[in-house]
N, C-alpha and C positions, 0 to 999 in steps of 0.2 A: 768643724768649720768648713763652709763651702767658700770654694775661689768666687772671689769680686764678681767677673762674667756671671754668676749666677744669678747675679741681681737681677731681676728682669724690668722693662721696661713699664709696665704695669704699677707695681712695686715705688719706681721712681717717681713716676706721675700721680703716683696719692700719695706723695708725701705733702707736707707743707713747711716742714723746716729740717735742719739738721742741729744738733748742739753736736760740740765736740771739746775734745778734752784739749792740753795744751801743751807739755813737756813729754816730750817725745811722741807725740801723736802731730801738731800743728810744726809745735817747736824742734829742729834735729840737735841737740846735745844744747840747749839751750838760746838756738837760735833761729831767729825768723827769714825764712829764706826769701827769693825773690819768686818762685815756683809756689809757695805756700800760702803766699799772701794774695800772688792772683789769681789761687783757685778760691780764696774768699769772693773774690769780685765775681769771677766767673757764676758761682751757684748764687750769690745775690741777683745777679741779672737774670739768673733763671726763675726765677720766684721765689725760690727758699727762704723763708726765715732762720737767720745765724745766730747761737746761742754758744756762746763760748763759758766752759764750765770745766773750773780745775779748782784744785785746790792749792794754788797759788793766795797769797792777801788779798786784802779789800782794797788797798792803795793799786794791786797791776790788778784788778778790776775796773778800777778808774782809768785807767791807760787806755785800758784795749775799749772800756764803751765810748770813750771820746773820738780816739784812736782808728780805731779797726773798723771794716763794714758789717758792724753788726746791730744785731736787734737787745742786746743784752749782753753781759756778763754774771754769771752765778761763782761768786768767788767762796773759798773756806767750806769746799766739800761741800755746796749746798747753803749755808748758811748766808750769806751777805750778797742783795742784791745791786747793781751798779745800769745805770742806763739813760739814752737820755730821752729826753720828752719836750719836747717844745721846741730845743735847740738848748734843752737846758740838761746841765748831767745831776742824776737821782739817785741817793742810795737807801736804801730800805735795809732795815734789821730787824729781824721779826722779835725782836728778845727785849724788852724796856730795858731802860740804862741802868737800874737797880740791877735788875736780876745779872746783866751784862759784869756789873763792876762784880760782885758777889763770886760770878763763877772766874773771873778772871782772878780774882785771891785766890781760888780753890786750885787752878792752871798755877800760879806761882808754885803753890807748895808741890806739886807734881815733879816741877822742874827743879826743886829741892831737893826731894829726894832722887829721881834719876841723875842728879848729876852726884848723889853720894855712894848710888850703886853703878853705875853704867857711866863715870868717869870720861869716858872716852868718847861719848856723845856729843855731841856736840850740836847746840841751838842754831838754824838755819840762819843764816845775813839778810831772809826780809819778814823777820819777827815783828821790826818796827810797825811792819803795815799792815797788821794780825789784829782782829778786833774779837772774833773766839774761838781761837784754838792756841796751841803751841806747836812748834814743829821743831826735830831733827832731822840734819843732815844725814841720810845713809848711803845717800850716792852722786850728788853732787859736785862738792870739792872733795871730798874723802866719801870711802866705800868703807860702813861698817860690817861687821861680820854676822853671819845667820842671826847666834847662839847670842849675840850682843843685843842684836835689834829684841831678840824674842825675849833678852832680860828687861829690856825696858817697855816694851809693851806688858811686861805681866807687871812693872813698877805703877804702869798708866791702870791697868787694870783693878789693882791692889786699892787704888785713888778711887774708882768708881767714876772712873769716865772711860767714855768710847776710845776705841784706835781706830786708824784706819791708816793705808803708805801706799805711796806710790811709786814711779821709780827712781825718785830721787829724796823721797822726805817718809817720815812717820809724824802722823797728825796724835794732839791727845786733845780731845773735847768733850763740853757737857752739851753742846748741842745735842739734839736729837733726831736732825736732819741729817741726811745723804745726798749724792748730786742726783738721785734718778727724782727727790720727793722735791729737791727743789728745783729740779726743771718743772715740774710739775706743777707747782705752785706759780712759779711765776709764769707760766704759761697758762695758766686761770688769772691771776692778777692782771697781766699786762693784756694778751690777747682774745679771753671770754672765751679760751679752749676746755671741754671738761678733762677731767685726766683720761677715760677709755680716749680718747682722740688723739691726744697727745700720746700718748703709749704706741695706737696705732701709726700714726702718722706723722710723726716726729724720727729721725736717725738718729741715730748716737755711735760716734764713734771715737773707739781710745784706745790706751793699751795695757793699763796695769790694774793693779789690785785695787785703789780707790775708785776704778773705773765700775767694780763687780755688781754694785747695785745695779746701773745704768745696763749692763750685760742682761743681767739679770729681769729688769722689768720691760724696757723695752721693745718692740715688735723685730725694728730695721736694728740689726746692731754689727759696726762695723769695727774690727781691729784692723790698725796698722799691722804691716809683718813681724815688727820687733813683740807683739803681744805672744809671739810663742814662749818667752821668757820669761812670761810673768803668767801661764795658766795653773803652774800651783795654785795661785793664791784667787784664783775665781773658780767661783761655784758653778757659772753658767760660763761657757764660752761665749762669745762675738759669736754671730751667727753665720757674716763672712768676713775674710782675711785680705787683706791689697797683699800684691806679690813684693812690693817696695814699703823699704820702713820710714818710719816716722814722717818727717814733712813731705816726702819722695811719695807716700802710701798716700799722704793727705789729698796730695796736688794726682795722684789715680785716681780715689773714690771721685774728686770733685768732676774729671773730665768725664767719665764713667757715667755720673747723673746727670751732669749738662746733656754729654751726647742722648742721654735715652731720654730726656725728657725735652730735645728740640730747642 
């Protein structure tokens, strides 16, 4: 990973938007600071399109696209889109409601059986606004242990659905999206980008395991400082690092692209 400063000014001026992740990247220990929220405005004003994508619900997708200065929200790892249009808020689910009810029975029995092996797990407090995945608590209000988490992702496994976690939750879903195919997507849906464009010229930046797609396809890709603590678990690193973590990294990268791009 090369330091921020490496970014160069070039670099910044082809971008055309940034997406970014949300808990402990935007967010510091789950909160939205006053530094964080006006480097949103700051790179709005600069041209960027804002794409804010975590795998938090589809209910704090609605928040933040009504809410926040942005161009979107990709909530549920990719999965669930939120936005407005008109002056009106949108949300899009690529999954019919058949299929949708169908895989949410098959997520019940998941959460059956990991609460009969992995007891100690415990189902996250914004379940209610989950339309397809489940989640656990690993770091949140309680910190689960390695050996724990790694017995309930083989439980998710065992189901024949996907995992994915980040540094506060472990997702189990039958989607078949991740947050890099659905920036993707909805950056063809909404803006008539193709994906080689968006790859190039879109940022991304985050800092945990759920972020490794987005690491991974992306051209610009930027971690917060705290993403030293979670490169176990990515394949590609970030390509550069803020010297400050979480919303502190955020409210760097944004002065960072402001300044180089005038």
């Amino acid at each position: 990973m090369r330091p921020l400063s490496q970014l160069g000014e070039a670099e910044a001026r082809g971008l055309f938007g940034v997406a970014f992740d949300l808990d402990d990247t935007v967010l510091t220990k789950g909160e939205l600071t006053e530094d964080a929220y006006r480097a949103l405005f700051a790179m709005k004003r600069s041209g960027l399109r804002l794409l804010a994508v975590t795998g938090r619900p589809s209910a704090w997708g609605e928040l933040v696209a009504r809410q926040w200065p942005v161009d979107g929200c990709i909530a549920e790892n990719g999965a669930i889109y939120t936005y407005r249009d008109q002056g009106h808020l949108s949300r899009l689910d690529q999954e019919p409601e058949a299929e949708r009810r169908s895989r949410r029975i098959r997520l019940s029995q998941i959460v059956v059986a990991a609460r009969e092996a992995v007891p100690e797990a415990r189902l996250t407090d914004d379940m209610d606004g989950r339309i397809s995945d489940v989640t656990w608590d690993i770091g949140e209000r309680t910190r689960l242990p390695e050996d724990r988490i790694q017995a309930l992702i083989a439980v998710i496994v065992a189901h024949g659905a996907r995992w994915s976690r980040s540094s506060v939750h472990a997702h189990a879903t039958f989607d078949t999206v991740d947050k890099a195919s659905g920036i993707v997507r909805f950056c063809h849906l909404r803006f008539g980008e193709d994906a080689s464009r968006t790859l190039a010229r879109l940022a991304f930046v985050g800092d945990s395991g759920n972020d490794a797609p987005c690491f991974a396809a992306f051209r610009t890709t930027v971690g917060v400082a705290n993403v030293k603590n979670h490169l176990a678990h990515l394949t590609v690193p970030p390509r550069y690092v803020t010297s400050r973590a979480m919303g502190e990294g955020f409210a760097e990268l944004a002065a960072h692209l402001t300044g180089l791009r005038g």
